[in-house]
Structure formats: C-alpha cells, structure tokens
N, CA and C atoms as a LAMMPS dump frame, in Angstrom:
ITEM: TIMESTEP
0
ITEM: NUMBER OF ATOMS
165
ITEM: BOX BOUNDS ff ff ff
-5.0000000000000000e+02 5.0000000000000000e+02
-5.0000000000000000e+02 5.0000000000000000e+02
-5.0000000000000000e+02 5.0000000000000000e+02
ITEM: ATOMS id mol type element x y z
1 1 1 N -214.524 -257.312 239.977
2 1 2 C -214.573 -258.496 240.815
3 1 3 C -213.246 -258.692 241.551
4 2 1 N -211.984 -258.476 241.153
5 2 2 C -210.639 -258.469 241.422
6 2 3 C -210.857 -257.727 242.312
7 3 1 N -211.092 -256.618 242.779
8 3 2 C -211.241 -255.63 244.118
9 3 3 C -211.695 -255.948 244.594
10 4 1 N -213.356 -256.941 244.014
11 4 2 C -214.27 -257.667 245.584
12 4 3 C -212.939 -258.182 246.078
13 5 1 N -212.344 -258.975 245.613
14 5 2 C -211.724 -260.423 246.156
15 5 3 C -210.502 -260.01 247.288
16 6 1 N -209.807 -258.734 246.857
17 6 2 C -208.787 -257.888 247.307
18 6 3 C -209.303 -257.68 248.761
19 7 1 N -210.186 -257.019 248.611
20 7 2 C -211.025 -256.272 249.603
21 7 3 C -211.164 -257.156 250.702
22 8 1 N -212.185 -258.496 250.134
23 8 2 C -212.034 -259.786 251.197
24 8 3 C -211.452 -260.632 252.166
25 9 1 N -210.118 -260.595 251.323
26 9 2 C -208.783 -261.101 251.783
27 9 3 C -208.034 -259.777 252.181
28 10 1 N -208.342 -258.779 252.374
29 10 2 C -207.537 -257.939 253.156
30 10 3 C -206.413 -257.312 252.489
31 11 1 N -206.302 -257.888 251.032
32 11 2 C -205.147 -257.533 250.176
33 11 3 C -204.955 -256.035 249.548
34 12 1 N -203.963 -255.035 249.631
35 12 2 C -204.159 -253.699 249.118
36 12 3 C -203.633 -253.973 247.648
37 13 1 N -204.175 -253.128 246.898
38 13 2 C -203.563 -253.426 245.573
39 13 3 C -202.486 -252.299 245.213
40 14 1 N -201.569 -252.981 244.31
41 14 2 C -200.516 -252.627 243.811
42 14 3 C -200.663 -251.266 242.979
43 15 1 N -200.301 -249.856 243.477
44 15 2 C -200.794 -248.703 242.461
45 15 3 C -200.208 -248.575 241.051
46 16 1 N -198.956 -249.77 240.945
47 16 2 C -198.505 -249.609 240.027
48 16 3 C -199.053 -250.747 238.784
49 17 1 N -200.04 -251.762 239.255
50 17 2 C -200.36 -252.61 238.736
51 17 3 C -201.489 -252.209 237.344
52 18 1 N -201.407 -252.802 236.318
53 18 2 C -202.307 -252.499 234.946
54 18 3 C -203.235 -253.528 234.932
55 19 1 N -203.92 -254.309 235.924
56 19 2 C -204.54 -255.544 235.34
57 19 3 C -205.968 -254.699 235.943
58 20 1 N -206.838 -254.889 235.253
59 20 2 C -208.42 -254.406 235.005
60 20 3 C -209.244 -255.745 235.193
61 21 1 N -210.167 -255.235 235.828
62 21 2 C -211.138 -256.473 235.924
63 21 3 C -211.722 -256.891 234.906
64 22 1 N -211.776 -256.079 233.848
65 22 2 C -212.44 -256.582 232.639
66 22 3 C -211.279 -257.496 232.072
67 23 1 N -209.898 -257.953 232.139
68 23 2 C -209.28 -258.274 231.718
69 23 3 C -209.327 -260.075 232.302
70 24 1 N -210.104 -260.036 233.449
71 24 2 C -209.835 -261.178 234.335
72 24 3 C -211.096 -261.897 234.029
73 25 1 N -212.172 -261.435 234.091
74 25 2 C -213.337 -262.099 233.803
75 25 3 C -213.724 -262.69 232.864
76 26 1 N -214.847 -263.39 232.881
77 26 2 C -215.393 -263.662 231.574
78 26 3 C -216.628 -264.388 231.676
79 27 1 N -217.417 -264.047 230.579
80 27 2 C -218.863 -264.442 230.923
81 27 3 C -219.076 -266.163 231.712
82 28 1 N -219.869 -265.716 232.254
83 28 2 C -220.118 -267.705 232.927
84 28 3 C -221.628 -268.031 232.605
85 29 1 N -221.859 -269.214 232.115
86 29 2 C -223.179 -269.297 232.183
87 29 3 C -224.045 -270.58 233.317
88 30 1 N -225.052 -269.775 233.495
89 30 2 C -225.414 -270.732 235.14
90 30 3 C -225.39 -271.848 235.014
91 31 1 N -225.817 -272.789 233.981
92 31 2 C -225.979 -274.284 233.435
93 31 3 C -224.546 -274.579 233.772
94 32 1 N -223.414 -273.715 233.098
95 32 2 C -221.728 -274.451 233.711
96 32 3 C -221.543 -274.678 234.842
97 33 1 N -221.383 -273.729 235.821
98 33 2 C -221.94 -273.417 236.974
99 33 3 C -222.614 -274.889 237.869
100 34 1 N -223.688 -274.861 237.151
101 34 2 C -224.378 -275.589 238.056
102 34 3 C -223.783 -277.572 237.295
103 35 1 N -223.395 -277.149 236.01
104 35 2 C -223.162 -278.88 235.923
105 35 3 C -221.39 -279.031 236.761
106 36 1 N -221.113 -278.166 236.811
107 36 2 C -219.21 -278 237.648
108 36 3 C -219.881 -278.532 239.112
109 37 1 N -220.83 -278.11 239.498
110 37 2 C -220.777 -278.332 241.152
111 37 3 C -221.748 -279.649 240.967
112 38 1 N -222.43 -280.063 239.878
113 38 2 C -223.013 -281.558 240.135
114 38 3 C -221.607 -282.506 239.993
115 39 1 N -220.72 -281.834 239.451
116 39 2 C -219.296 -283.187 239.032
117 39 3 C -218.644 -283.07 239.76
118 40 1 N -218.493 -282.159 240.499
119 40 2 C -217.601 -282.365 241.914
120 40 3 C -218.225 -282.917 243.065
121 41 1 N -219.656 -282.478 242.976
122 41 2 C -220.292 -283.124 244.314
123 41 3 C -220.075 -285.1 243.921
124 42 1 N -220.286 -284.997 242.99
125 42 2 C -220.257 -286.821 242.329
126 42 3 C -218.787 -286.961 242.562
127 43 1 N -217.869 -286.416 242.394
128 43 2 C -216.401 -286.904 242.835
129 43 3 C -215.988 -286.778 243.884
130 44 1 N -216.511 -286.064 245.012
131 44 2 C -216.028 -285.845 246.287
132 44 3 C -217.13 -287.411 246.626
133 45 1 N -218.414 -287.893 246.316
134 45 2 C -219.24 -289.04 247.204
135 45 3 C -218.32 -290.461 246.819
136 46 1 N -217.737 -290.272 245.524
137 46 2 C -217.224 -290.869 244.859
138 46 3 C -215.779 -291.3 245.942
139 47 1 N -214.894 -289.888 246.193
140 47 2 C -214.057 -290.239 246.858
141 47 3 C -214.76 -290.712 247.995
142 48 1 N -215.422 -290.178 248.8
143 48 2 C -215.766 -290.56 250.155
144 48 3 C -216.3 -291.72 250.472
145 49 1 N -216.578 -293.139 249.242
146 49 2 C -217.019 -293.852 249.144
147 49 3 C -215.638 -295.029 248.893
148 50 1 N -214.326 -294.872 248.367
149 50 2 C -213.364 -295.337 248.316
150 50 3 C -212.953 -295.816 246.707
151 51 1 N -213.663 -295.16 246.576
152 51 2 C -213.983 -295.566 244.622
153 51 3 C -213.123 -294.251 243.867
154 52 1 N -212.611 -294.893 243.064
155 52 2 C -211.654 -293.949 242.145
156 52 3 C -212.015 -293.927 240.491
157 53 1 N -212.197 -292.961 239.734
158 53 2 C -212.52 -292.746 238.182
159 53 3 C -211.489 -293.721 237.563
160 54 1 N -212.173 -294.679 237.21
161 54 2 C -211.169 -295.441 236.058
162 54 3 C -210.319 -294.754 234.664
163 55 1 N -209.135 -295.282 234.634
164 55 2 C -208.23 -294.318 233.819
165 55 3 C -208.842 -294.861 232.966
C-alpha cells in the first residue's frame, strides 16, 4: 500500500529504506470504517451548524 501511495504522490522511494508494507498496515474492519466516517460526518454538520462537543 506504501508504494500505492508513493506512486500517487509522485514520491520515489528511498533504496536505502527497510520499511515494508507489511510493517505499516494493519487489518481494518468495514464497520470501523464506516462508524469513523458517520462521526466525522456528525462533527463536520455539527461544526457547520456553530455548535461545539461539550467538554
């Protein structure tokens, strides 16, 4: 995945570098995924509404 991202952004990678993609990843499961982007979409309407999360 580190090389997709390289690749994307145009970035060459370092030949001297040791970091492995297996080293960077890690399993995700879609339910996280999908409850991360329901809590941000609720905090961005949240901001855009003038309302702030009570400490």
């Amino acid at each position: 995945m580190m090389h997709a991202i390289q690749v994307k952004l145009g970035i060459t990678n370092d030949r001297d570098s040791n970091i492995a993609d297996a080293d960077l990843e890690m399993e995700t499961n879609p339910d996280d995924v999908l409850s991360e982007i329901a809590r941000l979409e609720l905090r961005e309407k949240n901001h855009a509404n003038g309302r702030r999360k009570p400490k």
